[in-house]
C-alpha positions in Angstrom: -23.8 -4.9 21.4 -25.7 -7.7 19.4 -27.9 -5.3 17.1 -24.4 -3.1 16.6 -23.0 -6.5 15.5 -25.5 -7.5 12.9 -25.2 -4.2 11.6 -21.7 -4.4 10.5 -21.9 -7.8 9.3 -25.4 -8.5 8.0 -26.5 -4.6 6.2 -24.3 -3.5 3.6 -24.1 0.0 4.6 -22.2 -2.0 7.7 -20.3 -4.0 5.4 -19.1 -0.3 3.8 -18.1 0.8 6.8 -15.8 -1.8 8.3 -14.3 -2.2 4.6 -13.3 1.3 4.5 -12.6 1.5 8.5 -10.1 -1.8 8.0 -8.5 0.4 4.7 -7.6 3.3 6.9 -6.5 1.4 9.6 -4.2 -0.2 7.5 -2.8 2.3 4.9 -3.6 5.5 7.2 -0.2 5.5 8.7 0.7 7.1 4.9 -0.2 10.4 6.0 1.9 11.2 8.9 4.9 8.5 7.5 5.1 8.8 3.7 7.1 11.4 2.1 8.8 11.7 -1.4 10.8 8.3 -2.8 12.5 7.9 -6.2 9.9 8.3 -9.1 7.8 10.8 -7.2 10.6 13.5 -6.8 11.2 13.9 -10.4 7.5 13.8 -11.3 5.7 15.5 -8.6 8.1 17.1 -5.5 10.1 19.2 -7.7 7.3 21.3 -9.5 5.3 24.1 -7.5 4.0 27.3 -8.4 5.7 29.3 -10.7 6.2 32.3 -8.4 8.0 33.0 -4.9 6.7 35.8 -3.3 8.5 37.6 -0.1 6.6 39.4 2.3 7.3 41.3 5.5 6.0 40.5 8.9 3.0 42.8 8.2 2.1 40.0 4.7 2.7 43.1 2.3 5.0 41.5 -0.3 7.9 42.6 -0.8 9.3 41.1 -4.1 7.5 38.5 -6.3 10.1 36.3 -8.5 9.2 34.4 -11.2 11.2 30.5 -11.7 11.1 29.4 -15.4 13.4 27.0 -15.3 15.4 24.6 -12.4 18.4 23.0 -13.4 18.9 18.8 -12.7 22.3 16.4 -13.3 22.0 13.6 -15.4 24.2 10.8 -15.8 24.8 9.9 -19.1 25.6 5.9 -20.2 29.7 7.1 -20.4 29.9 8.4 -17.1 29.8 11.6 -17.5 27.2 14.1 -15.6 25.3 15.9 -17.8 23.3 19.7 -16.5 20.2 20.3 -18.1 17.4 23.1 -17.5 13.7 21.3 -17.5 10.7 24.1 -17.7 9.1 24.8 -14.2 5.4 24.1 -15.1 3.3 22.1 -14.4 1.6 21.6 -17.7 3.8 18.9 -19.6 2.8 18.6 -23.3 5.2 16.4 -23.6 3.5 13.8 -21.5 0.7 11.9 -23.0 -3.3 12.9 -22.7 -5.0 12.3 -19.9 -1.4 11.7 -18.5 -0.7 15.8 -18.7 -4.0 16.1 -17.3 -3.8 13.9 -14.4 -0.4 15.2 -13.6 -1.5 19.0 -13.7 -4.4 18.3 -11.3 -2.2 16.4 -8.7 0.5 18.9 -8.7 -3.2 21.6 -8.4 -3.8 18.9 -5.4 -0.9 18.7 -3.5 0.5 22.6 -3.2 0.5 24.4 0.1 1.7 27.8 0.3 4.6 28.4 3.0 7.5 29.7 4.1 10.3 28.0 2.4 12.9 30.4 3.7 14.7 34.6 4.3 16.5 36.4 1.9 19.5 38.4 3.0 18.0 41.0 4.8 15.7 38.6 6.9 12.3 38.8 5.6 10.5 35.6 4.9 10.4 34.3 1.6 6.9 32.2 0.4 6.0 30.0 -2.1 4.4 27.1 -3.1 5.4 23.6 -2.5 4.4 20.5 -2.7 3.2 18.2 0.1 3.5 14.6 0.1 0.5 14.3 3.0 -1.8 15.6 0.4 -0.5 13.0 -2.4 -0.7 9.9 0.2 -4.5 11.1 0.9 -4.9 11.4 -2.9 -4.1 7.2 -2.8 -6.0 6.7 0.0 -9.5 8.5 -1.3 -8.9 6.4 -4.6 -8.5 3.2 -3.0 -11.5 3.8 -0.6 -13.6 4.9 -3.4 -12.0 1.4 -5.7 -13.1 -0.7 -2.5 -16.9 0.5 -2.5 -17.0 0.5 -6.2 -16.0 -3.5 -6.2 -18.2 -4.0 -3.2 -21.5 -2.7 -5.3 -20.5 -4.9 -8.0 -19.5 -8.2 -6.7 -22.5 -7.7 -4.3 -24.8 -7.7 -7.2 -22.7 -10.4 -9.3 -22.4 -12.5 -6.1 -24.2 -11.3 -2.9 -23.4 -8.8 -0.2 -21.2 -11.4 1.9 -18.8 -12.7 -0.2 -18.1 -9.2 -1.5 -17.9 -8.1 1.8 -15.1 -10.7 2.8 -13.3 -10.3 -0.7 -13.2 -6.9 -0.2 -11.8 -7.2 3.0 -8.8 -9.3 1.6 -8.0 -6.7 -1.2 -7.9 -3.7 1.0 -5.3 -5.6 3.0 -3.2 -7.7 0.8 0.3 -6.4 1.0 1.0 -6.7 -3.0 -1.0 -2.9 -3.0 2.0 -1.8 -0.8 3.4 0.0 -4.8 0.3 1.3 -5.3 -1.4 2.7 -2.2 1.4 3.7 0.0 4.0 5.0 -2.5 2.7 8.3 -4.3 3.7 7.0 -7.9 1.6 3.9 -8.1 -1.7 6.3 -8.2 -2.2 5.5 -12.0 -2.5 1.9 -11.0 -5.7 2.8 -8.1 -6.9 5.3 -11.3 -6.7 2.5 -14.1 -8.5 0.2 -11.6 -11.1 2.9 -10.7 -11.8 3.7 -14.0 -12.3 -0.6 -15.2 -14.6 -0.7 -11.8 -16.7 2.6 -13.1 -16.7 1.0 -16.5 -18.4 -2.1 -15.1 -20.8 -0.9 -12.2 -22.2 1.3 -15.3 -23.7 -1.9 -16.8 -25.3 -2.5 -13.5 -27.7 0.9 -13.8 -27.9 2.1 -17.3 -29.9 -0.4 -19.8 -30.3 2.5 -22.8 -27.5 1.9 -25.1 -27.4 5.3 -26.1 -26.3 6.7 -22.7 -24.5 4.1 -21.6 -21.9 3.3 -24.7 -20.6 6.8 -24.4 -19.9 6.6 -21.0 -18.4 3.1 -21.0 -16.2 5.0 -24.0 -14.9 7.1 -21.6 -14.6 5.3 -18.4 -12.8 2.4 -20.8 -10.4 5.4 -21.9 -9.5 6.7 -18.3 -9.0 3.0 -17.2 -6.5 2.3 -20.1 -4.6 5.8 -20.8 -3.7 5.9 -16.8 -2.3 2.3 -17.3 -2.4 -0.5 -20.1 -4.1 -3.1 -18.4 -7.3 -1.4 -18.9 -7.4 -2.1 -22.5 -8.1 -5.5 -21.3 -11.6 -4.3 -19.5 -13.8 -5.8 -22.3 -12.9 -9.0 -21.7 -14.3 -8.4 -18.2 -17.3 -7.5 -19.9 -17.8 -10.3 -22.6 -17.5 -12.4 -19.7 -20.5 -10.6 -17.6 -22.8 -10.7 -20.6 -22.3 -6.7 -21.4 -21.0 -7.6 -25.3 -22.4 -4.1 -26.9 -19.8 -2.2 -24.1 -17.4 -4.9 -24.4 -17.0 -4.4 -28.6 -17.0 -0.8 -27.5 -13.7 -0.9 -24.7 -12.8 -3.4 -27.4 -12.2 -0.3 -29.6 -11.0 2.0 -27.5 -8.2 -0.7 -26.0 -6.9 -1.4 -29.2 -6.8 2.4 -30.1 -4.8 3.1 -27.0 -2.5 0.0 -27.1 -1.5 0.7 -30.4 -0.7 4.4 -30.0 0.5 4.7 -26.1 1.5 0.6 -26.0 3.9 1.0 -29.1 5.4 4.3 -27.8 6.2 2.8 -24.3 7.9 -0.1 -25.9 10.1 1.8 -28.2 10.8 3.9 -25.5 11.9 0.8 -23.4 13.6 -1.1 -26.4 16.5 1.7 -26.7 16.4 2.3 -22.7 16.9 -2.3 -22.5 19.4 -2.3 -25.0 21.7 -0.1 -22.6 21.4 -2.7 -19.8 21.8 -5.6 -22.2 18.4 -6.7 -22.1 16.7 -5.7 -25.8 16.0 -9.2 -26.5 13.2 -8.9 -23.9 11.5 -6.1 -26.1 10.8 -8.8 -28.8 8.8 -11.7 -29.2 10.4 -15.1 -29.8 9.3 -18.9 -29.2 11.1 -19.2 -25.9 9.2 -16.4 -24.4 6.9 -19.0 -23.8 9.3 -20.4 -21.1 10.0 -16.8 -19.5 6.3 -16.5 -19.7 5.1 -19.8 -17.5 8.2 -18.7 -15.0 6.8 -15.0 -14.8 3.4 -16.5 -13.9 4.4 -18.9 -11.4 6.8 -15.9 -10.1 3.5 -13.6 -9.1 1.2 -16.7 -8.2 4.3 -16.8 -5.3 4.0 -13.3 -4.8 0.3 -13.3 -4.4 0.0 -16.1 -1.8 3.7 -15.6 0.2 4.6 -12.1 0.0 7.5 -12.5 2.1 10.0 -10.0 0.0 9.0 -6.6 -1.5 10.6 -4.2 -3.1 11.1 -1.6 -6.0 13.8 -4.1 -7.7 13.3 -7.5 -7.8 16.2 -9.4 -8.8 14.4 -12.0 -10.3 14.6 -11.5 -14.5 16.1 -8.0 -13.7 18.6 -8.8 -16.5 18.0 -11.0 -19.2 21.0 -13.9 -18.2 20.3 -17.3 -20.1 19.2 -19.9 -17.7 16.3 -17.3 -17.4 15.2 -18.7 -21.0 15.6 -22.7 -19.8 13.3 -25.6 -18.9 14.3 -25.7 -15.1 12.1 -26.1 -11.6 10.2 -22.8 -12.0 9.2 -23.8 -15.3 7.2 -27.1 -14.3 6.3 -25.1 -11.1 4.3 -22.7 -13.7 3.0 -25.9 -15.5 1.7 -27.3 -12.8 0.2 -23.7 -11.5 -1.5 -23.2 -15.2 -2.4 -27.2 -15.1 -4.1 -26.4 -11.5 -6.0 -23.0 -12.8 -6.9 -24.2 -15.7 -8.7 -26.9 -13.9 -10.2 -24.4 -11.5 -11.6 -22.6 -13.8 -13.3 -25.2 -15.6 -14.5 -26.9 -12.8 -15.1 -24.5 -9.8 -18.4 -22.5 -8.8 -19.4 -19.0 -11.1 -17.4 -16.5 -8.0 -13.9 -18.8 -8.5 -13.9 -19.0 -12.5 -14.8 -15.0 -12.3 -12.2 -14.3 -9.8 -9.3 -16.5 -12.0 -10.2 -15.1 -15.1 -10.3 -11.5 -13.9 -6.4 -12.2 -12.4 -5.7 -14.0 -15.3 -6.6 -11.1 -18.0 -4.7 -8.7 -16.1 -1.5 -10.2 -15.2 -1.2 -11.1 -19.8 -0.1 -7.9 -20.0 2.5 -7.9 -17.4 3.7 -11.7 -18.4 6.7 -10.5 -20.0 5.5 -11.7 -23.9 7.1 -8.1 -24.3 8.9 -6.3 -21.5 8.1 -2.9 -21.5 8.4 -2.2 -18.2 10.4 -4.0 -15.5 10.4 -7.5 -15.6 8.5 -8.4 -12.7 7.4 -6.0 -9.5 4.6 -6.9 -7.0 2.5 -3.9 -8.5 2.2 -5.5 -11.4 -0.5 -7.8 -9.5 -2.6 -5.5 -7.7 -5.2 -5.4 -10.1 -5.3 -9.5 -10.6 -5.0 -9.3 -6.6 -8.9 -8.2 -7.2 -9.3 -11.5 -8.3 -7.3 -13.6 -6.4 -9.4 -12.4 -3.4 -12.8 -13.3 -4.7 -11.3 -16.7 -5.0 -9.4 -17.2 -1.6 -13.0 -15.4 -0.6 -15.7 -17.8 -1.9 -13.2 -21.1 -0.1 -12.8 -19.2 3.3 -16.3 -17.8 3.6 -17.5 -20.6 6.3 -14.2 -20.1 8.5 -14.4 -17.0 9.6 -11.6 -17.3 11.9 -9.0 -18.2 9.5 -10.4 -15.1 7.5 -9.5 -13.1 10.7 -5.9 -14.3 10.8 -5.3 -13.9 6.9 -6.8 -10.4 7.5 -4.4 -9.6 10.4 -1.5 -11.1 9.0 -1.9 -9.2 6.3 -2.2 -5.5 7.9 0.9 -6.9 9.9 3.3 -7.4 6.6 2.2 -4.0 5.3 3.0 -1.9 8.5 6.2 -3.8 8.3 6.8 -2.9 5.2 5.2 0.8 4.9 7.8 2.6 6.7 9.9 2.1 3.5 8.6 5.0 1.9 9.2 7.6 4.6 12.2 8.6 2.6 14.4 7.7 -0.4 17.5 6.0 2.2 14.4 3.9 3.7 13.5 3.1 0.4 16.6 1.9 -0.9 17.8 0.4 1.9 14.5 -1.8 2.6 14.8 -3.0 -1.2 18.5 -3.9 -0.7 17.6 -5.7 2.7 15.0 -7.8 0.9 17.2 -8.5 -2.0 20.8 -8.4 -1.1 21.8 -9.2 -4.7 20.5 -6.1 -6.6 23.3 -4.0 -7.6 20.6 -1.5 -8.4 19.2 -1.0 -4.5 23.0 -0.8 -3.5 
């Protein structure tokens, strides 16, 4: 029993394995629980193959129809319910590269070919569909392969043990609940796969000439899947990698200019329908909102107690939200506090801070392009977070075992909320009784 022991806590090949063992004992439950919730209906349920085919019992088919077109409702801001036709392909040139890519291959990953019903005279009628299991194991193979890639490089930044413990806190911190457990937050787990890629290049390639070009397009991947990747160089400036951090420099800029600008235009007209277009601009009390919106997710990181799709925090733009009050001096003292920290604490702390800290600017609400805060927001500064709590709880293992469990504990609570969209909602309005959106 001893030997078995020092394997899984002393070789890293043991470390792998109870990392990725304590990941699908967590999250696992996705596959027989998870099904289709808001977002991933209209993006992925509703688009399959192009053709139903029926067959008789001997699998001769019988009749072979081809769907162009399906037809959805959409309310419009007067009221009234507006029918629209939307292609039936799964090719969208509308949506942005590698976006149209990525969502191609997934609705390529999740078909399966079945019986979806009889026509009049009784013979089956086939086609395909798309299956939610296969979407939840999608998450689940990112995630795994996001965990081993921050293993191999904290290992080599910091040593094997305290990326195996920081690992362990990440794959288990319930703020990944949005991103591993409900099919839409894939581009989050891809964005982070792509900045981890990125970075464990500069661990193995030393010729600039083969490694640039990759960090191009590993820096690319990172930030066209989600913005916060056009923050990777600063990862890398801060690792000594300044050649590939001038060149995800480049590309982050590119992207933020071109896909940033588009998603906040897009958002502007969407805000100013709900009253809230003065959060698309930038003005000097956004420095308020901002220390409030930091203080908001340092909450969320450490006491996830309430999760949900809508938070009711910021959700509209009211004017207290803009005033010196409690959470404002709250987010003084937490900047005061990190500040300090990461001036003053060992190499694995200051990396940890600064890594949360560069990904969470994005989401601080200097522009609100999204919604104003959501406990996705933090997965990627989560990464941090967990170095940090990592490096302090690294001599009491015990306490490490209790966060751990705690932790798996508040996400099984919480997973069954995306077995369906009435769990969904309903879970959201439970945790915030106040949003007129869950009701």
């Amino acid at each position: 029993m001893v030997p078995v022991i020092d394997f899984l806590t002393s070789t890293w090949q043991g470390h792998i394995l109870l990392i990725i063992s304590t990941h699908l004992i967590t999250w696992g439950y996705t596959l027989w629980l998870g099904g289709w919730v808001s977002d991933d209906i209209e993006g992925i349920a509703k688009f399959s193959d192009r053709f139903l085919q029926q067959k008789d019992p001997q699998g001769n088919i019988i009749k072979e129809e081809k769907i162009d077109f399906y037809e959805v409702e959409e309310k419009k801001s007067d009221g009234k319910i507006e029918k629209r036709k939307i292609k039936n392909t799964g090719w969208n040139n509308q949506i942005e590269f590698p976006g149209c890519l990525l969502r191609w291959a997934r609705i390529q990953w999740g078909r399966t070919f079945k019986k979806i019903g009889e026509d009049a005279k009784g013979h089956p009628v086939y086609g395909w569909v798309q299956n939610p299991k296969k979407h939840h194991a999608l998450n689940l193979l990112v995630q795994s392969a996001n965990l081993i890639l921050g293993y191999n490089l904290l290992s080599h930044l910091f040593g094997h043990n305290l990326a195996f413990l920081s690992m362990l806190f990440f794959a288990v911190h319930p703020c990944g609940v949005q991103c591993v457990g409900w099919i839409s937050g894939v581009n989050y787990l891809f964005s982070l796969f792509g900045a981890l890629v990125t970075f464990n290049l500069t661990l193995y390639i030393s010729n600039l000439y083969i490694l640039l070009p990759l960090i191009a397009l590993s820096s690319a991947f990172s930030c066209l899947t989600l913005l916060p990747g056009c923050l990777n160089f600063a990862i890398l400036f801060l690792t000594g990698n300044i050649n590939a951090g001038i060149v995800a420099l480049i590309i982050g800029i590119v992207v933020l200019l071109r896909q940033g600008r588009e998603v906040v235009n897009y958002r502007i007209k969407a805000f100013k329908e709900q009253q809230m277009g003065k959060s698309t601009y930038i003005y000097w009390r956004k420095a308020i909102i901002m220390v409030k919106t930091f203080w908001y997710y340092v909450r969320i990181v450490i006491w996830p107690k309430r999760l949900g799709l809508f938070h009711t925090w910021g959700y509209h733009l009211d004017e207290p939200i803009e005033h010196i009050d409690f959470e404002f001096w709250a987010g003084v003292v937490a900047l005061t506090g990190y500040t300090v920290l990461i001036l003053h604490c060992p190499p694995p702390v200051q990396f940890g801070l600064i890594w949360a800290f560069v990904y969470l600017l994005i989401f601080s609400n200097i522009i609100t392009a999204q919604q104003f805060v959501s406990e996705r927001y933090c997965f990627i500064p989560t990464f941090g977070y967990c170095i940090a709590i990592a490096y302090y709880l690294q001599p009491y293992p015990v306490i490490s075992a209790l966060l751990i469990g705690l932790g798996i504990m508040r996400i099984w609570v919480h997973l069954p909320t995306f077995k369906n969209e009435v769990n969904f909602y309903e879970s959201n309005f439970w945790n915030f009784p106040t949003s007129e959106v869950a009701m």
